[in-house]
N, C-alpha and C positions, 0 to 999 in steps of 0.2 A: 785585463790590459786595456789601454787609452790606445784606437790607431788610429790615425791620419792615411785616408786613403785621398790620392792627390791625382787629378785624372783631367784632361783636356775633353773627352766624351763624356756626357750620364745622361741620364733619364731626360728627358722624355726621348731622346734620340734612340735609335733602332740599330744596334751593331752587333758584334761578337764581344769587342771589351766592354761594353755598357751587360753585356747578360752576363761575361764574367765577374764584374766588379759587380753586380749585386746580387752575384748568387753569392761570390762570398764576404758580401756586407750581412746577408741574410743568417748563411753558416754563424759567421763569428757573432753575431749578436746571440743566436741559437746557443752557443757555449758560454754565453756569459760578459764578452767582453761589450767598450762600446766602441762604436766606429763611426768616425767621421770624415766626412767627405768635403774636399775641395777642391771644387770643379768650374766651369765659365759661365758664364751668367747666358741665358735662354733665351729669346723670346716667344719660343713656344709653350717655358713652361709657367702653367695658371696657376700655382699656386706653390708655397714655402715645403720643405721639407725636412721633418727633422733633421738635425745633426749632419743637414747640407749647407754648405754655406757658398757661396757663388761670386765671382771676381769678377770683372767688367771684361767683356771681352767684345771681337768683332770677327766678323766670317774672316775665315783665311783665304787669301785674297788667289791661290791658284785650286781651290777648293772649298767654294762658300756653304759647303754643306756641313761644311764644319767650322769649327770655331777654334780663337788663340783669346788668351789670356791677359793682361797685364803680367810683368814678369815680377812686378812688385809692389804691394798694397802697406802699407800702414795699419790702416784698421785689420787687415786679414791678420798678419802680423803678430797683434794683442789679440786676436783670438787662439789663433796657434799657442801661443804661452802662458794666455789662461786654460788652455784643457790639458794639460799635465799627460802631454801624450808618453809614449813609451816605446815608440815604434812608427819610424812613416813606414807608408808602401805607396811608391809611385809607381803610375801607370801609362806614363807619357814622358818621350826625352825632351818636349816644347817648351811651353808656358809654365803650367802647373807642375809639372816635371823638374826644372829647374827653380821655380821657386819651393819645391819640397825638399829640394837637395840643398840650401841656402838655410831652411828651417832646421834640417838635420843636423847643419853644422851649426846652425847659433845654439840648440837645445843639447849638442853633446850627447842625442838620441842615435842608435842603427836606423840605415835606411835599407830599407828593401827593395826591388824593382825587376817588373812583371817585364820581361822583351816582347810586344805582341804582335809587330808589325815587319815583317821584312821589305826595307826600305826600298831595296834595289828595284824591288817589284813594282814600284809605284812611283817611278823616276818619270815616267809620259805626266804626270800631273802639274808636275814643277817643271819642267822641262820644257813642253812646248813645242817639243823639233828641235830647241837649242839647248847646247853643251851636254849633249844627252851622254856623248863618253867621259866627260868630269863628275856629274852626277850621282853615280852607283859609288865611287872614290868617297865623294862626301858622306854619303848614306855611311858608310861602311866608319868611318874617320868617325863621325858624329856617334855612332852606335857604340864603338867601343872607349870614345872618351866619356861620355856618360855612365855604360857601365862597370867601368873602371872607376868610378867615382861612387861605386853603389858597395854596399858591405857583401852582399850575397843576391844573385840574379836568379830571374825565375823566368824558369825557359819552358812553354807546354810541352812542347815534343823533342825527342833527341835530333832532329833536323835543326831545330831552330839552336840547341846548344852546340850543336856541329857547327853550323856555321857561324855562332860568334865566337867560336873557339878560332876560325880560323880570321875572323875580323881580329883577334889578337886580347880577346877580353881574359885579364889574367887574376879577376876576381870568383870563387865559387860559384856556380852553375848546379842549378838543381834544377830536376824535370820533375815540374808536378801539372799535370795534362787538369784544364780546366772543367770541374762537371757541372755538370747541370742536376735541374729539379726535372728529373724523369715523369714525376705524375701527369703535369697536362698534356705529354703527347701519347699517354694511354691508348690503344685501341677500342678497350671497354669505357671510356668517357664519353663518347658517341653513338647514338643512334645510327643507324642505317638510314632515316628517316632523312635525320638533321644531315647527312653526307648527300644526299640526292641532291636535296633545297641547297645547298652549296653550289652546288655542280652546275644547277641549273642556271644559279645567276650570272654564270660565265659562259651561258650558253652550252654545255656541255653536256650531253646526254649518260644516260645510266650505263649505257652497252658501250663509249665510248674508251679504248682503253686513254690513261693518264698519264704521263711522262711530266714529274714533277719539278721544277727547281724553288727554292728559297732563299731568298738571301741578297745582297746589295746588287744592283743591275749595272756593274760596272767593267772595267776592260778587262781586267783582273781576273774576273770572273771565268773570262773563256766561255760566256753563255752562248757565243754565235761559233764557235766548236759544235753544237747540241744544233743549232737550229738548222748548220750545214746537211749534216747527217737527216734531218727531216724528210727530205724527199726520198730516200733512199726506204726511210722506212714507209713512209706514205704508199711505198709501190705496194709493200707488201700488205698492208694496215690502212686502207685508205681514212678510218674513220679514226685514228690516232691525234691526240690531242697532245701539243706540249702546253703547262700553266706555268708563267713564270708570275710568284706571289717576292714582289719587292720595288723599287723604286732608284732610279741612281743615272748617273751622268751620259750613258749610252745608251737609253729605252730606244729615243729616235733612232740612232744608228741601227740598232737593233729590228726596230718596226720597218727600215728602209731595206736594208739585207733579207725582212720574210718575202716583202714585195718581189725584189730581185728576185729570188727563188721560187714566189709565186705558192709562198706556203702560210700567207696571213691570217688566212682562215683557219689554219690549225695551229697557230701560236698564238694562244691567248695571253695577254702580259695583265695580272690583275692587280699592279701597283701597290705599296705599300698598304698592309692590314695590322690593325690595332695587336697588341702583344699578347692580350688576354686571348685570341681566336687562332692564333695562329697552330696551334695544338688541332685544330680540328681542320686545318688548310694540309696537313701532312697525311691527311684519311679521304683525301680529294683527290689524290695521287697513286697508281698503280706501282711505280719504280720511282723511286729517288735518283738524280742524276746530276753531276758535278763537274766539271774538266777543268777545276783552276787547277792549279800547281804553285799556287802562292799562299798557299793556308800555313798558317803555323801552327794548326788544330784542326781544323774544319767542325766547329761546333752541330751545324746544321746534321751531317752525319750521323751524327751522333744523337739530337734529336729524332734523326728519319730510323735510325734502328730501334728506337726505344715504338716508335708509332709503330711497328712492327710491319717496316715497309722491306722491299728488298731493295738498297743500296748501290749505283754504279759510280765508280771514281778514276778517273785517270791517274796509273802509276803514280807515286810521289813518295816520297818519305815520311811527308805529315800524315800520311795513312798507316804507316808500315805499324804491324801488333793493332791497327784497328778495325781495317777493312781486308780478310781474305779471303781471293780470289773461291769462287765454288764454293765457300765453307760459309761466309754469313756476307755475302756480298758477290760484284763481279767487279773486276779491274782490268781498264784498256788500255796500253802503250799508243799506240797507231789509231788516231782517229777516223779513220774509216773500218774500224772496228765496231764503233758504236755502236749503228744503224743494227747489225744482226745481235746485239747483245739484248736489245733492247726491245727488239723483236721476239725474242726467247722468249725473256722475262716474260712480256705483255702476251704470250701466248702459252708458254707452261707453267699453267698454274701450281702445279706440285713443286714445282721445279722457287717457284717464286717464294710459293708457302715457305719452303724449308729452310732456304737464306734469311726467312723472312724471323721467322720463329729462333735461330739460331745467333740473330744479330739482337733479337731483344735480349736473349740472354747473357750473352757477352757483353752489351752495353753496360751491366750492373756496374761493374767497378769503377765507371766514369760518372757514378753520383756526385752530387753534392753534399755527402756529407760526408765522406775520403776528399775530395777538396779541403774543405774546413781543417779536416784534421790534421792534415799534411802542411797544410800555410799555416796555422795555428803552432803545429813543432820548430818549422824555422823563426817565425819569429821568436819564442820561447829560447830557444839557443842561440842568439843573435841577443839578446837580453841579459839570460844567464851570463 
């Protein structure tokens, strides 16, 4: 098969849909097909990449950490029609999103489309303090006229096809949870050695225990849920480290609230790290810990159980069948919960080992290469 992956994010950017979209650019090239990409023009990235081809775009002007598109190219155009695709799959309802939905219909091609972002959650970006109760309406209006315009939607988790069921989308829904390439967050990838020399350059001693997070430093996030709770464990743990490895629109808010609490010293934020290391930044970590409630996967997770860490997540749905409670993980309702879960962990090591060992295990089926195979049958019957 010829596909058109059509995507507002990619490489060299740091996200969840830029690791789904090229784990399964990777998958389906692995099976044979070819796959190409149109996405927004970079200027971060140094250099050409195959069977990428990139549309003029400019920062999105309530979120310049990201980019929009032109909605429509000419030359993009005649290339879409010279590669005899057979299948889009968009990954964005924006820019690239709607000019793949515009292709699909001049090519009399299925279009595909991955839902990866719940809109509502991310209303404070656009918003501003203004029209913040018309906002979630539009999200919701926008989400389901798009994919009502898509042949078959692809939703990671049953939370997320719950709730476009109830946005009113009355197109097929399938849940295929996005994997990942398990190898580089190995435990045996690492020295003991190599994890000190880590540790060190953040100022963090060996005896130190770790309270890990990964992932965009944004509101979303709920990371200052985690930092609250710090003091609480400080009482019991004084020499407790939280590492926050990522980069995003509320570091400062975030470095002003440790201040407040007077816990700066033991919040180390170590800004975004390159993709290839980031495998060995999840073995720098005692407990994995999360409190968003806006994932519609939570990739990282999933990540931290294959590093064979023990995992902490706040109740949600985008967890339910992946993270349970005692069995290969802990789960909190009440955030003042945290602070003694985390204390456990960071003090019973049997207790950590066993979640620890049982979340690698269970990770398996959230490969990448059950990804592949699964988006590789829909589109295949969407053809047929």
């Amino acid at each position: 098969m010829n596909i058109g992956i059509f995507t507002d994010t990619y490489y060299p950017q740091i996200n969840g849909v830029v690791t789904s979209i090229r784990t399964l650019e990777k998958e389906l090239n692995k099976r044979g097909h070819k796959v190409y990409i149109f996405t927004t023009s970079n200027p971060n990235s140094k250099r050409a990449l195959p069977r990428v081809f990139r549309l003029p775009s400019m920062p999105f002007i309530f979120l310049p950490s990201h980019r929009v598109g032109v909605l429509y190219s000419p030359k993009a155009v005649k290339i879409v029609k010279q590669l005899d695709l057979d299948i889009i799959h968009t990954q964005t309802e924006f820019s690239l999103g709607l000019f793949g939905k515009m292709m699909s219909k001049q090519l009399g091609i299925p279009i595909v489309h991955t839902y990866h972002t719940m809109y509502e959650d991310y209303v404070h970006y656009i918003s501003k303090g203004k029209l913040t109760e018309f906002t979630p309406k539009m999200a919701r209006t926008l989400s389901r006229l798009f994919c009502n315009r898509c042949d078959t939607v692809i939703a990671p988790t049953n939370k997320v096809k719950e709730l476009l069921m109830e946005y009113g989308v009355k197109k097929p829904i399938e849940v295929v949870p996005t994997g990942i390439n398990l190898e580089p967050f190995r435990k045996e990838n690492y020295t003991k050695e190599e994890i000190i020399e880590l540790r060190k350059q953040f100022g963090i001693q060996e005896s130190d225990p770790v309270v890990l997070f990964i992932g965009r430093v944004a509101k979303e996030k709920s990371i200052d849920v985690v930092i609250r709770q710090m003091p609480a464990l400080l009482q019991k743990l004084p020499n407790a480290k939280f590492l926050i490895v990522g980069n995003g629109p509320v570091k400062k808010d975030l470095e002003e609230l440790c201040k407040e609490l007077n816990v700066e010293n033991s919040v180390i934020f170590a800004g975004e790290q390159p993709w290839d290391i980031i495998g060995k930044f999840y073995q720098a970590g005692d407990v994995f810990v999360s409190a968003s409630v806006t994932e519609t996967q939570g990739l990282t997770f999933a990540e931290a159980m294959a590093a064979k860490m023990p995992v902490v997540a706040k109740q949600d749905k985008s967890i339910e069948g992946i993270i349970q409670d005692h069995i290969n993980g802990r789960v909190f309702t009440e955030d003042e919960e945290l602070a003694n879960i985390l204390f456990e962990l960071l003090t019973q090591k049997e207790v950590s080992i066993q979640l620890a060992e049982n979340a690698a295990a269970m990770v398996e089926p959230l490969s990448s290469t059950h990804f592949g195979e699964n988006i590789e049958k829909i589109y295949q019957s969407l053809i047929n």
